[in-house]
SERO-4910 file (N, C-alpha, C, O; in steps of 0.05 Angstrom, whole numbers):
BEGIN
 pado doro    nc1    nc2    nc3   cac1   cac2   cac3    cc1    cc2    cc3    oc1    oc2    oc3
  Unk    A    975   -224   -398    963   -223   -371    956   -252   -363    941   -267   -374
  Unk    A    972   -256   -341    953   -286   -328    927   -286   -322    909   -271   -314
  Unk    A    931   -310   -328    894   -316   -308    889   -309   -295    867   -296   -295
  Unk    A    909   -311   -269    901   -301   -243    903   -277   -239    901   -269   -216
  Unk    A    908   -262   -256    907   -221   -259    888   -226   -273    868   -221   -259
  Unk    A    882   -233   -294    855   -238   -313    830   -230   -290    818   -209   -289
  Unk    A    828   -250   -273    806   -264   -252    805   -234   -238    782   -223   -239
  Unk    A    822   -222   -227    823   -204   -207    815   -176   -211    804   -159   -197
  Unk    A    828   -176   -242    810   -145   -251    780   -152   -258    763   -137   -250
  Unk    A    776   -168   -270    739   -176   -274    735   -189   -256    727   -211   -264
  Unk    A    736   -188   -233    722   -186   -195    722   -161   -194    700   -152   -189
  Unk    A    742   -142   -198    738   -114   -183    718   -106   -210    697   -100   -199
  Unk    A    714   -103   -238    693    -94   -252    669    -98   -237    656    -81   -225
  Unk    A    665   -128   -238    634   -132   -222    626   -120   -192    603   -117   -184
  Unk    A    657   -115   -175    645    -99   -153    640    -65   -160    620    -53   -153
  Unk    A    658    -55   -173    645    -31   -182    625    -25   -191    612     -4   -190
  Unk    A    620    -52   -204    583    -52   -221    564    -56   -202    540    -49   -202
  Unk    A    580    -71   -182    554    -78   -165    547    -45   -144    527    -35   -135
  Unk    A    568    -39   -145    562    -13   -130    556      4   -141    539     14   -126
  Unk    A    558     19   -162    538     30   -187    513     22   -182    494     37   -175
  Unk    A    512     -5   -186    475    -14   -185    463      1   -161    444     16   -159
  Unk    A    482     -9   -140    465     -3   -113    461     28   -102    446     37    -85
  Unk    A    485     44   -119    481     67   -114    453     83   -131    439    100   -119
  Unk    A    448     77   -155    424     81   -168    399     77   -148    386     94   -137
  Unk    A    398     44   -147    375     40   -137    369     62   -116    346     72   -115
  Unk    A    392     70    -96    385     85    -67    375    114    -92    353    125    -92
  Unk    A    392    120   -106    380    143   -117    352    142   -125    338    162   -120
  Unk    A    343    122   -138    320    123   -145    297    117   -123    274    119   -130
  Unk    A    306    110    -99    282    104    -71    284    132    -66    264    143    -57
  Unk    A    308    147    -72    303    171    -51    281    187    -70    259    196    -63
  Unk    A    294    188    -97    271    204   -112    242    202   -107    225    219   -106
  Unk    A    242    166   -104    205    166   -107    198    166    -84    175    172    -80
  Unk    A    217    161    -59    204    183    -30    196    210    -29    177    220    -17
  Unk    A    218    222    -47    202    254    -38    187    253    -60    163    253    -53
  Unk    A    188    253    -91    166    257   -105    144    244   -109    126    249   -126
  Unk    A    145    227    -96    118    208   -103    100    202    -84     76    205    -85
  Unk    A    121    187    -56    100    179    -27    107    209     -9     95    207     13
  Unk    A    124    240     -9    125    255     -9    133    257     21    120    272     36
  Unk    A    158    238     30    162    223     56    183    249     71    190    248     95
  Unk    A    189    266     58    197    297     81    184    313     90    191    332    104
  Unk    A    157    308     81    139    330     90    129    326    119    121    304    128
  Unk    A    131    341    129    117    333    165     82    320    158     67    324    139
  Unk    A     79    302    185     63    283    192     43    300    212     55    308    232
  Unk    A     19    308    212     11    308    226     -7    294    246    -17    273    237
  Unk    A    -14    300    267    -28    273    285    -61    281    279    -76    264    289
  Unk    A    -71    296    270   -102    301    271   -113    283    250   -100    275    231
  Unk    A   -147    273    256   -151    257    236   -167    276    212   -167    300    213
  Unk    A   -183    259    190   -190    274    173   -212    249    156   -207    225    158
  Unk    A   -232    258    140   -248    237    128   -264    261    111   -270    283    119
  Unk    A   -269    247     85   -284    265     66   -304    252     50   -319    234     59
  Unk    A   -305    262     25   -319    256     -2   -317    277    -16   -314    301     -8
  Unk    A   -318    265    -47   -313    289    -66   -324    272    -89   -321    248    -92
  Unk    A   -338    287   -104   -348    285   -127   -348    308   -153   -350    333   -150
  Unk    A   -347    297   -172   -349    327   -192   -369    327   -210   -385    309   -209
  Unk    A   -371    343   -225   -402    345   -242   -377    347   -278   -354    355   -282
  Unk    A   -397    337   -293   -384    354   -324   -415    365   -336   -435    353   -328
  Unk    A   -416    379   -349   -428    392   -358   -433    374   -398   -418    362   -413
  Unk    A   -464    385   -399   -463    366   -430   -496    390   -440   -520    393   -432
  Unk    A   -480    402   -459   -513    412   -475   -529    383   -490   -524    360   -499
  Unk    A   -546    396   -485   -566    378   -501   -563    382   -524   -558    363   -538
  Unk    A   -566    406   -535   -569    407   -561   -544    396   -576   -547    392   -601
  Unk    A   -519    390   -566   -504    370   -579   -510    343   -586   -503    331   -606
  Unk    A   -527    332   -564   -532    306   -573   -564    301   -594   -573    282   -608
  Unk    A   -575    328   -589   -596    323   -613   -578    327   -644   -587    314   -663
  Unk    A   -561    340   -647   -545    344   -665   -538    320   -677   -536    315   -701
  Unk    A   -533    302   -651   -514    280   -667   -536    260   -665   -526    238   -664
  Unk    A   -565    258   -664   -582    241   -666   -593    255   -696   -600    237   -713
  Unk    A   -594    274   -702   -597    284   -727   -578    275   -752   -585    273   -775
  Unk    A   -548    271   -737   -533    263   -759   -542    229   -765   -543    219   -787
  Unk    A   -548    216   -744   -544    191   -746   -571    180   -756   -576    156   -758
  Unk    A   -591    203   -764   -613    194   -767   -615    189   -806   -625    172   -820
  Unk    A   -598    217   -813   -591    222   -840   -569    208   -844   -554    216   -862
  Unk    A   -562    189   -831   -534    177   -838   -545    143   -844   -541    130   -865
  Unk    A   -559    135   -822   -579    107   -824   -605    107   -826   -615     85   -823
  Unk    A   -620    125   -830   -646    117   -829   -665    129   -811   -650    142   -796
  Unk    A   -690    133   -803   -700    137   -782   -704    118   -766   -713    124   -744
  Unk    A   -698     90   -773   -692     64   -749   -677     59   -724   -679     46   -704
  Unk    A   -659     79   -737   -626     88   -722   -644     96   -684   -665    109   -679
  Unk    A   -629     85   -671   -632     85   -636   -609    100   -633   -586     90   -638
  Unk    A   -612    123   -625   -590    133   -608   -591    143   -576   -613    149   -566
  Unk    A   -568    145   -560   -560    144   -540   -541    163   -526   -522    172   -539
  Unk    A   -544    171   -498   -528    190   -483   -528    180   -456   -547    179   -440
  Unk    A   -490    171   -454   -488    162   -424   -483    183   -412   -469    200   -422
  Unk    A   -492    185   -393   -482    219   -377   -465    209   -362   -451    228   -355
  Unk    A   -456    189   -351   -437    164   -335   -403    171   -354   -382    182   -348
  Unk    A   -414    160   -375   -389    159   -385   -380    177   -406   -359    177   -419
  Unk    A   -409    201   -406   -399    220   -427   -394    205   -463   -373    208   -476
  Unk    A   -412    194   -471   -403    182   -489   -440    182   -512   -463    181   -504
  Unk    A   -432    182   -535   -461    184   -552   -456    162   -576   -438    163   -593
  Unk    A   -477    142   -574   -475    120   -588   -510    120   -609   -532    131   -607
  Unk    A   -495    100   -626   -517     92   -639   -524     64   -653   -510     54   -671
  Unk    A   -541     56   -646   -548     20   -658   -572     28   -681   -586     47   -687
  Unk    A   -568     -2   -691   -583      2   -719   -588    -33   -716   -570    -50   -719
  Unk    A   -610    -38   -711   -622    -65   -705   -606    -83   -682   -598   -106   -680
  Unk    A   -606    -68   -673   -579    -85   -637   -562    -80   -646   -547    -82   -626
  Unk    A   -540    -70   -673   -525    -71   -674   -505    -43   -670   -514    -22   -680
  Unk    A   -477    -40   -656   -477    -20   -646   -456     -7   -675   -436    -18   -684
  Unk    A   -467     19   -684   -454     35   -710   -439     50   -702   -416     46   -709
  Unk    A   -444     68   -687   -427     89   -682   -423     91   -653   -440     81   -638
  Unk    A   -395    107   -640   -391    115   -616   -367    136   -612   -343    134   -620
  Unk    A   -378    151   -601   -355    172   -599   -365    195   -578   -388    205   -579
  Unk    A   -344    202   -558   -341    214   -543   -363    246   -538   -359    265   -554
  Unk    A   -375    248   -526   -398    272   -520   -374    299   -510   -358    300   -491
  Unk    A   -381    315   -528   -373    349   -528   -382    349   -494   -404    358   -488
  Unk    A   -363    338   -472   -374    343   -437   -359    369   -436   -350    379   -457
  Unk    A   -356    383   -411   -332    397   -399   -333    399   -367   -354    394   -356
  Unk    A   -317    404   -358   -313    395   -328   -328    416   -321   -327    436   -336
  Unk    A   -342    418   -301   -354    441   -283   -343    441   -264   -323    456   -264
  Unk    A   -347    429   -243   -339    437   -219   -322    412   -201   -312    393   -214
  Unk    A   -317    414   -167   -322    393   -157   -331    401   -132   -325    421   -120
  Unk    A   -346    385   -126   -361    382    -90   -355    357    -70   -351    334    -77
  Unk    A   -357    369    -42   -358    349    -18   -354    366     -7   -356    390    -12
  Unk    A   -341    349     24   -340    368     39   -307    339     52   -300    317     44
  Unk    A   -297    364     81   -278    349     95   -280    350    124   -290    370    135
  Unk    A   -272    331    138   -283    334    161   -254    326    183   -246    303    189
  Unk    A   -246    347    189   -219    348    200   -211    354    233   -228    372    236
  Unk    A   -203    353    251   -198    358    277   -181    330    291   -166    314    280
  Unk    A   -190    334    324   -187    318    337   -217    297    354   -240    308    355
  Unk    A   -214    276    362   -235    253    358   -254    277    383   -247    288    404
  Unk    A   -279    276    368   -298    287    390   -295    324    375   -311    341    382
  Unk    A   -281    327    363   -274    357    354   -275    371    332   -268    394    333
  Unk    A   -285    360    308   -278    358    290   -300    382    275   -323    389    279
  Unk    A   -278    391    256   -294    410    237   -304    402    210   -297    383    196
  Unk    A   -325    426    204   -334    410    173   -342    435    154   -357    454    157
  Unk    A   -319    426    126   -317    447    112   -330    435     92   -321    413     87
  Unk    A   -354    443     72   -367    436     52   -359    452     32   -359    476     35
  Unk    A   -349    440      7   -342    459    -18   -362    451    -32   -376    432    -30
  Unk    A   -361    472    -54   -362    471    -89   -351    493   -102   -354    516    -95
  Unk    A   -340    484   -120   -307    505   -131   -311    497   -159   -309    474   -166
  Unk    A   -315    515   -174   -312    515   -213   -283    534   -214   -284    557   -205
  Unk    A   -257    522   -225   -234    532   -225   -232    555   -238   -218    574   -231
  Unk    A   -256    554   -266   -263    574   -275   -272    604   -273   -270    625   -286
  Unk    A   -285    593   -244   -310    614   -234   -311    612   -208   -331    605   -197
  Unk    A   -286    618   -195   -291    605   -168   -308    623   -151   -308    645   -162
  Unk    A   -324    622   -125   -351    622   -109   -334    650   -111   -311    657   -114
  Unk    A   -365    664   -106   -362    694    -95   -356    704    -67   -358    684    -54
  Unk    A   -349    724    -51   -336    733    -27   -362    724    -12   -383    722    -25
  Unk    A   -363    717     20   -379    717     28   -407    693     21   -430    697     29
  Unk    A   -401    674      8   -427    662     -7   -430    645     21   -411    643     36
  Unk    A   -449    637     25   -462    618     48   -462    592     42   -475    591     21
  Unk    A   -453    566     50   -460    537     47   -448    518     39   -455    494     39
  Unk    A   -422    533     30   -395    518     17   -417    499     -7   -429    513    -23
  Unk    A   -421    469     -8   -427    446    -25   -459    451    -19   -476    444    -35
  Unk    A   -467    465      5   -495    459     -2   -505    431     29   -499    408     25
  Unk    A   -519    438     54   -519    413     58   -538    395     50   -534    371     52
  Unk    A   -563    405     40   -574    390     24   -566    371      5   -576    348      4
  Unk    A   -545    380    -15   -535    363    -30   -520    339     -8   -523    315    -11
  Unk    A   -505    351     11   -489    334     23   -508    311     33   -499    288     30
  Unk    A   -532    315     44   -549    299     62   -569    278     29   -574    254     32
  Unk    A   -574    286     15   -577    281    -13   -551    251    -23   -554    229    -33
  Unk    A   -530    265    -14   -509    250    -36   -493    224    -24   -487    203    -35
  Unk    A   -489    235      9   -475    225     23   -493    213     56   -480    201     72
  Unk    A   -526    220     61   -528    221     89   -537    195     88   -547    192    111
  Unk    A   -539    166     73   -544    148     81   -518    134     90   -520    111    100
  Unk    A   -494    145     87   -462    138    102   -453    148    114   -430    142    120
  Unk    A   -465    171    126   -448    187    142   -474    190    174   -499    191    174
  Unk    A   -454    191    194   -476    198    220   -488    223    218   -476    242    208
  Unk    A   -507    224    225   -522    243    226   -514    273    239   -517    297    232
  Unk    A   -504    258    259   -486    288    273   -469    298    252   -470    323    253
  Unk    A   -456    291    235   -442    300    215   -452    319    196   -437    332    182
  Unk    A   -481    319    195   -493    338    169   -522    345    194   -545    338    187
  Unk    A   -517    358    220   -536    366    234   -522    402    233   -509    414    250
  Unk    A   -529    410    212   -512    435    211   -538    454    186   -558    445    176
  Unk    A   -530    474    183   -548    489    159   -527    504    142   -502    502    146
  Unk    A   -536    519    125   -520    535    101   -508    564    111   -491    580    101
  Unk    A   -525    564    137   -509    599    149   -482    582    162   -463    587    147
  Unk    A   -477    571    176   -454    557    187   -427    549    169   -408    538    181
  Unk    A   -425    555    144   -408    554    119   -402    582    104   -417    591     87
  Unk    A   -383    594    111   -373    616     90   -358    615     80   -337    609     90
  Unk    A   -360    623     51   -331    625     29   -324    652     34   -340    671     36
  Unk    A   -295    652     38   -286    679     46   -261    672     21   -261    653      5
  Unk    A   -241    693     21   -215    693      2   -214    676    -16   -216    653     -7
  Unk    A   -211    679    -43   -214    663    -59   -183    676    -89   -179    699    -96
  Unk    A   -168    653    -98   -139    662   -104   -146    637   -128   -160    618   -121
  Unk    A   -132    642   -161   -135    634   -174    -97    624   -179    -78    639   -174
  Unk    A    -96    596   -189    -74    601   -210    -72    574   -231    -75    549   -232
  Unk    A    -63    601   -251    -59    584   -279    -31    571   -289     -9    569   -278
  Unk    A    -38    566   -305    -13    549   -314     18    572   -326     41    567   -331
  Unk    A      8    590   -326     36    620   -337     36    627   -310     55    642   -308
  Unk    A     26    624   -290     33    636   -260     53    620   -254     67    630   -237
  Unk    A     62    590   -265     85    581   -244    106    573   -275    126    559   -275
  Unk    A     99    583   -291    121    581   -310    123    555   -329    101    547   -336
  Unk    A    143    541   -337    149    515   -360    131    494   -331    116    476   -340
  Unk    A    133    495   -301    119    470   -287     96    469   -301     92    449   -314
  Unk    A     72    493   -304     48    495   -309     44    480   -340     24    467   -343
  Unk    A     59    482   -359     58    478   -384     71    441   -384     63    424   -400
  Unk    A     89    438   -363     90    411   -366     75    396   -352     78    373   -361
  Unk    A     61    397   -335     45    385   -327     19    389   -329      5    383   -311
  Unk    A      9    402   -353    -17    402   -369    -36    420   -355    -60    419   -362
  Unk    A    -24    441   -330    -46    448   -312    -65    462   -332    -56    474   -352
  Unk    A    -86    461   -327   -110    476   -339   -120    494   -318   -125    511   -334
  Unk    A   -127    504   -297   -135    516   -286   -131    511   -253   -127    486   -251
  Unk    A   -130    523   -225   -137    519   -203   -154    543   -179   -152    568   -179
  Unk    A   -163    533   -169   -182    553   -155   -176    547   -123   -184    525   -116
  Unk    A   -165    559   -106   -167    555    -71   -182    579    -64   -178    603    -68
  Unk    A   -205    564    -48   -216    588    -32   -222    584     -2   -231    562      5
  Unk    A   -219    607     23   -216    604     47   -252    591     56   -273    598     44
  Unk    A   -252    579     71   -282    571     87   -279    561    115   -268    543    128
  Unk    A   -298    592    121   -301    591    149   -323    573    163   -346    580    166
  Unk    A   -314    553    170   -333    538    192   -343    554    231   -330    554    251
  Unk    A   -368    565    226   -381    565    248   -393    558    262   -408    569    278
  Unk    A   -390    531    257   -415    509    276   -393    496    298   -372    508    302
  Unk    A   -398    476    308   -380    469    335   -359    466    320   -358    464    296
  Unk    A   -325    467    350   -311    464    336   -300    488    314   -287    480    295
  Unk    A   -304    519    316   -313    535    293   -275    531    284   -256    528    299
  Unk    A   -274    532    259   -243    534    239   -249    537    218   -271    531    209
  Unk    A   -227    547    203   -225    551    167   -198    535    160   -177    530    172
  Unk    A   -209    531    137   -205    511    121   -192    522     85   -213    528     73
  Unk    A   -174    526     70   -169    531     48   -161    503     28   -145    485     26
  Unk    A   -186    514     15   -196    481     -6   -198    497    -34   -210    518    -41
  Unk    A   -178    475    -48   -171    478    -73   -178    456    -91   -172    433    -82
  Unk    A   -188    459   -114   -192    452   -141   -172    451   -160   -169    470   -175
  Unk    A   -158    432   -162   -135    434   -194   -140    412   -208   -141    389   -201
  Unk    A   -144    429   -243   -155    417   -256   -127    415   -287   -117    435   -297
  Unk    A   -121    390   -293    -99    390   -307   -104    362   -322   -112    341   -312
  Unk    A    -96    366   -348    -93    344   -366    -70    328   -374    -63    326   -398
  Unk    A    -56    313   -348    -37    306   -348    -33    280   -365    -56    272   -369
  Unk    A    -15    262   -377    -16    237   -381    -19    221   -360    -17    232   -338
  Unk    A    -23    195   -362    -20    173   -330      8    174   -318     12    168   -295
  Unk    A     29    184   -337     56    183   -315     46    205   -290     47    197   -267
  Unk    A     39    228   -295     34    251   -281     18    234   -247     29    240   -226
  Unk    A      0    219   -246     -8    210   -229      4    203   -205     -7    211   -185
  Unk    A     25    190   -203     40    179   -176     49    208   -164     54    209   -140
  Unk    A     50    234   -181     60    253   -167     40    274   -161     47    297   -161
  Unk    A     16    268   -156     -1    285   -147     -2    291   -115    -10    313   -108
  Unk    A      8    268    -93     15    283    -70     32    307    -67     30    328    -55
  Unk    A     51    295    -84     73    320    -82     71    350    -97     81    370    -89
  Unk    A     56    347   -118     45    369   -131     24    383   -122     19    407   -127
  Unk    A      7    363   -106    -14    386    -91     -1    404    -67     -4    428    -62
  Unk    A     15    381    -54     28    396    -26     35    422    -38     22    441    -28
  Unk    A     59    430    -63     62    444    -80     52    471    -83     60    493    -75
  Unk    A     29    464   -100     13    486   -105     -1    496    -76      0    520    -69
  Unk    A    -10    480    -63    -22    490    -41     -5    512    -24    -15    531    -13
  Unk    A     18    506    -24     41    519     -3     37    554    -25     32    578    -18
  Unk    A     40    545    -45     42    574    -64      3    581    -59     10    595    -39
  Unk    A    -13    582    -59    -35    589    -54    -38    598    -26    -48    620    -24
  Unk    A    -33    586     -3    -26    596     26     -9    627     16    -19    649     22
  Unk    A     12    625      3     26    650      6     11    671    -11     12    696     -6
  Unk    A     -5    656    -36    -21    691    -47    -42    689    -25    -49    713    -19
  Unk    A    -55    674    -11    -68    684      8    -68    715     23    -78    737     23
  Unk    A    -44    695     39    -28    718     51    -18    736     49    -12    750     69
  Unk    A    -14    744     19     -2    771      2    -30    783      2    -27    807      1
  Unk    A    -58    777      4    -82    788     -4    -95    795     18   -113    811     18
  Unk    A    -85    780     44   -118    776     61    -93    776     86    -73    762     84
  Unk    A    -99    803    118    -84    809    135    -93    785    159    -86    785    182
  Unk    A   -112    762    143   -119    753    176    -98    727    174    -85    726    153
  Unk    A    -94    705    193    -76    686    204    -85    670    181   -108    668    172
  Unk    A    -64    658    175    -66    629    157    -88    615    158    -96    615    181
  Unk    A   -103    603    141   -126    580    157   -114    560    169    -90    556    166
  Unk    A   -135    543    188   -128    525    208   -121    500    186   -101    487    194
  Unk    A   -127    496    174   -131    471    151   -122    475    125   -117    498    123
  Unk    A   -118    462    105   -117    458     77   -126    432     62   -126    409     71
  Unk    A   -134    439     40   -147    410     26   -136    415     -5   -138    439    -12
  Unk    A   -126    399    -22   -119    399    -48   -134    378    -66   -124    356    -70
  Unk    A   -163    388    -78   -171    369    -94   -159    360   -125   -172    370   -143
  Unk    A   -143    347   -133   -127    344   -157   -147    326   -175   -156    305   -167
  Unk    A   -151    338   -201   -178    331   -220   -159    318   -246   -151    335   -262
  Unk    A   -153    296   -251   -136    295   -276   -155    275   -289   -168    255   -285
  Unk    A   -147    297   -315   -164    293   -347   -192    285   -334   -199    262   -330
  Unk    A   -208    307   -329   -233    312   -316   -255    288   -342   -268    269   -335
  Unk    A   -252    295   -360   -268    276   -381   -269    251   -385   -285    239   -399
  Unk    A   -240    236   -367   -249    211   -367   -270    194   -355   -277    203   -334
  Unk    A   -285    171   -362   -305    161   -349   -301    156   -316   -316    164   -299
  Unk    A   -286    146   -314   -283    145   -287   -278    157   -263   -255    159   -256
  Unk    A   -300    168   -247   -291    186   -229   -266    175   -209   -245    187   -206
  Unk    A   -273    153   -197   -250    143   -180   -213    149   -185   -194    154   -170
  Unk    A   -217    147   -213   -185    149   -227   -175    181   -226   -152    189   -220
  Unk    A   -193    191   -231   -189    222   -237   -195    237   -212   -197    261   -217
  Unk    A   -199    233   -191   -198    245   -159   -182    235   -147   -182    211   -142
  Unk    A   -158    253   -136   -154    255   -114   -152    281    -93   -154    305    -98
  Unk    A   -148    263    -62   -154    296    -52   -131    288    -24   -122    266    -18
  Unk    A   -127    312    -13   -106    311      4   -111    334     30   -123    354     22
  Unk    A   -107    335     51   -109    345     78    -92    350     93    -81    332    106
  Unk    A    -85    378     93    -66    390    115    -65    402    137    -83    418    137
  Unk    A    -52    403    159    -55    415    178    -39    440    175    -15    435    174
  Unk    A    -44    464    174    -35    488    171    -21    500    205    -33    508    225
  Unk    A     10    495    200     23    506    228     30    538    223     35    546    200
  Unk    A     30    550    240     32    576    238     44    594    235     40    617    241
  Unk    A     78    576    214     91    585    202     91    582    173    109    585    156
  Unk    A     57    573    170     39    576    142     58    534    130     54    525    108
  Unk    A     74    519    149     87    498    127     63    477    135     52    477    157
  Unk    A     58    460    114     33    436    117     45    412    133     68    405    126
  Unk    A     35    401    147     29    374    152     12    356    147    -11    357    154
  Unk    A     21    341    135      4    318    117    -14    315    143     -4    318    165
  Unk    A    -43    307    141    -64    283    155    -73    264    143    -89    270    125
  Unk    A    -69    241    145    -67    215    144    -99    203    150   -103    179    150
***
């Protein structure tokens, strides 16, 4: 083979390669559009603003336990310690730090509320949801506004929490586990979810279906939590609807809780807001 045939077939290799490359890359934008920034889902124009917080739960009598061990382990000198922050039980022995290890927590719940409409219009749905135990039919107050005015009223206007606990009802309430959606549930660590309907009757009156999912995913699992809430939520709208003869709710919210036990609440919340069109499909609010 000459050179100059040499030259000409390794030009056409590198353009085939180069087009390979570029055909991947488009494959791979398209993937992390829909699975990740979740860029086919309809847009809706309404606004939306929240807060969410969660509680873990911690007996006491675990950490006297382990102040008992550490007492028979160093001495009665031994200082021990319980961050309720970071869920964690330590122990020093003259400033110096001996022991540390993780506090027996477990996730309880999560609370806030969302506050969704058009400017001047806007509704306000207050939760608290244990995925476990989700609220009973009819309960009054969604999150409580005390707690809200407690947690949140030195940031928020006043008009925003000028409301009481009769103005909040938990109505329909739909569980699902990780064997309800099959090998998804088992690969993505779900541990539990809870959606329940809440009727807002103060100005503005609308309902709202706000969900809790609680799952012990690794950190890959994270970038896909828009798309996995939209997900589950769409399948919770439909057992709704298999259960309960009245119209879709006006709204949807997907609180996604991953690995509830880590210290950091910021890392382990997120939450998401839909506008429910009335052929039950979501529109993201932004």
């Amino acid at each position: 083979m000459g050179v100059g045939r040499y030259s000409e077939v390794l030009g056409n290799m590198y353009l085939r390669g180069g087009w390979l490359i570029a055909i991947a890359l488009i494959l791979v934008a398209v993937a992390a559009g829909e699975f990740i920034f979740d860029f086919s889902a309809p847009r809706s124009e309404l606004q939306q603003m929240g807060a969410i917080t969660s509680t873990l739960s911690f007996r006491t009598a675990d950490y006297y336990a382990f102040k008992a061990e550490m007492e028979k382990k160093y001495g009665s000198s031994v200082e021990t310690f319980l961050d309720l922050q970071s869920s964690r039980m330590t122990a020093k022995l003259d400033g110096k730090l001996v022991e540390d290890k993780p506090g027996p927590s477990w996730f309880s719940d999560a609370r806030g509320f969302f506050l969704v409409g058009r400017e001047g219009h806007l509704s306000t749905f207050p939760f608290e949801i244990d995925p476990a135990k989700p609220p009973e039919f009819g309960r009054q107050g969604g999150g409580g506004v005390g707690f809200m005015k407690t947690k949140w009223g030195q940031k928020l206007p006043a008009k925003y929490l000028d409301f009481d606990d009769r103005d909040v009802v938990t109505d329909t309430c739909v569980t699902i586990a990780s064997s309800d959606i099959g090998w998804p549930g088992q690969f993505l660590f779900l541990r539990n979810a809870a959606f329940c309907v809440q009727f807002w009757k103060g100005s503005s009156p609308g309902s709202m279906l706000v969900g809790v999912v609680v799952a012990d995913g690794d950190p890959w699992m994270r970038p896909f939590t828009r798309r996995l809430c939209r997900w589950l939520t769409s399948r919770a709208i439909n057992r709704v609807a298999a259960t309960d003869r009245e119209v879709p709710p006006d709204y949807a919210a997907c609180v996604f809780v991953d690995r509830p036990n880590r210290p950091r609440v910021s890392e382990k919340l997120q939450g998401f807001v839909y506008e429910v069109r009335r052929d039950a499909t979501l529109a993201i609010v932004n």
